[in-house]
Every structure is written in C-alpha cells, then in structure tokens.
N, C-alpha and C positions, 0 to 999 in steps of 0.2 A: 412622458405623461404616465401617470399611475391610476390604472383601473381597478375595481376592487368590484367582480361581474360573480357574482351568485358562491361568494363566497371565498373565489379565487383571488390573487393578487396577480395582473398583468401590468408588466414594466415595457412601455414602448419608448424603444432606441435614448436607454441611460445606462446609469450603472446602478448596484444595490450597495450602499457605503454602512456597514455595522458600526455604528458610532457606540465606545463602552464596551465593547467583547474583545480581551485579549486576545491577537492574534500568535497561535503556536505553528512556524511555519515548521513543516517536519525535515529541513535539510539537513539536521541533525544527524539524520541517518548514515550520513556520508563522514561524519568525522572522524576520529582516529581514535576518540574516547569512546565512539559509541558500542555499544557489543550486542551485532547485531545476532540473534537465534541462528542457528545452521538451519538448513533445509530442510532438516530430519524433525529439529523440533518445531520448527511451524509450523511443520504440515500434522506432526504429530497434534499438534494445540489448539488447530482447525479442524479435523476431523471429531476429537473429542469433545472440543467444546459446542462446535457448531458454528464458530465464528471467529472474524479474524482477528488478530491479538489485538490491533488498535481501534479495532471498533464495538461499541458497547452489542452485547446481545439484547435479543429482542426483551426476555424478562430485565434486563436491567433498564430498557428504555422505558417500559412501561412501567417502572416503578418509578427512575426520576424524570422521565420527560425526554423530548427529542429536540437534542437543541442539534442546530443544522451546521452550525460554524467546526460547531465540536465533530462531528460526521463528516465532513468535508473533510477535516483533517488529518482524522482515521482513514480517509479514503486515501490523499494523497499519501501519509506515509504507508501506506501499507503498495502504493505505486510505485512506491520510491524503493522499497526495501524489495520487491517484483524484480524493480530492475537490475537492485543488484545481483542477486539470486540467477539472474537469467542471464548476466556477465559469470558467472563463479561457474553456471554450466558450460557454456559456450568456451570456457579457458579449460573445464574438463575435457571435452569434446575433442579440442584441438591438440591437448596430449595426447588424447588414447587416438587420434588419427595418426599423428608423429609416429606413436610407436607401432603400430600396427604397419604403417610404411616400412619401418626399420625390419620387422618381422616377416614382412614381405620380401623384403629383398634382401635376406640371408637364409631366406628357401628357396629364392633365381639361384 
C-alpha cells in the first residue's frame, strides 16, 4: 500500500518499480576496458572538489535537480570502485608483509 502522510511517500511491504529511467548498473567498473583512477587521483578529485567523481555536487544538483535513480548509481559505483581500491591495498599490504618477513629473517 502507498501512503502519501504530510507530504511524505510510505511504501508498506512492495517494491518502487521506475517505469522510463534508464537503468546504468555501474558493474562496468570491473571490466578490463574500464580505466579505473589510481587512489592518488581520487582521493586527490575528492578533496578538491568536495565530492565523489560519480556523484553530482551539491551546486550542480541545485541547478539541474536531484534525480534519485541517477544518485543511487553514483552511489553504487563509487561502492563498487571502494572495493576495489580496498583489494589493490590489501594485495599491497600482503607484499610489504612477505617482505618485511624476508628482512626479518636474514637479520636471525
């Protein structure tokens, strides 16, 4: 059932089905064509700009509007491109462990 209580929209136990808005799933991120930013310029493009690269900032929202579909999907890919980021540290990690073992044990 859809309520619609002081200006709110409550959806009890459905789904919300956007009929007519392209969906862009962002798994894209993961292909072999995609060329995802290093960590250095992400972080760099986030602190400068004040926001993540796939999601509009707040003056651009305010000038064309806040569509939610679009937002959602900045949100996932920028989830998506998180996690790889956070595999690419985690496989750094596990080197500089390896070596630091190595360097351990040819000062025994």
């Amino acid at each position: 059932r859809l309520h619609i209580i002081g200006g709110n929209i409550l959806l009890e136990q459905g789904s919300i089905i956007v009929d007519g808005t392209e969906i862009n799933v962002p798994d894209f991120v993961f292909g072999d064509s995609y060329e995802l930013k290093s960590i250095e310029e992400h972080s760099s493009f986030m602190w400068q700009e004040r926001h993540l690269p796939s999601l509009k900032s707040e003056a651009q929202i305010k000038e064309d509007g806040y569509n939610l579909i679009e937002r959602i999907e900045g949100i996932v890919e920028e989830l998506e491109k998180a996690h790889i980021y956070i595999e690419q540290l985690h496989e750094r990690i596990k080197a500089l462990e390896a070596e630091t073992e190595i360097v351990r044990r040819a000062g025994n």
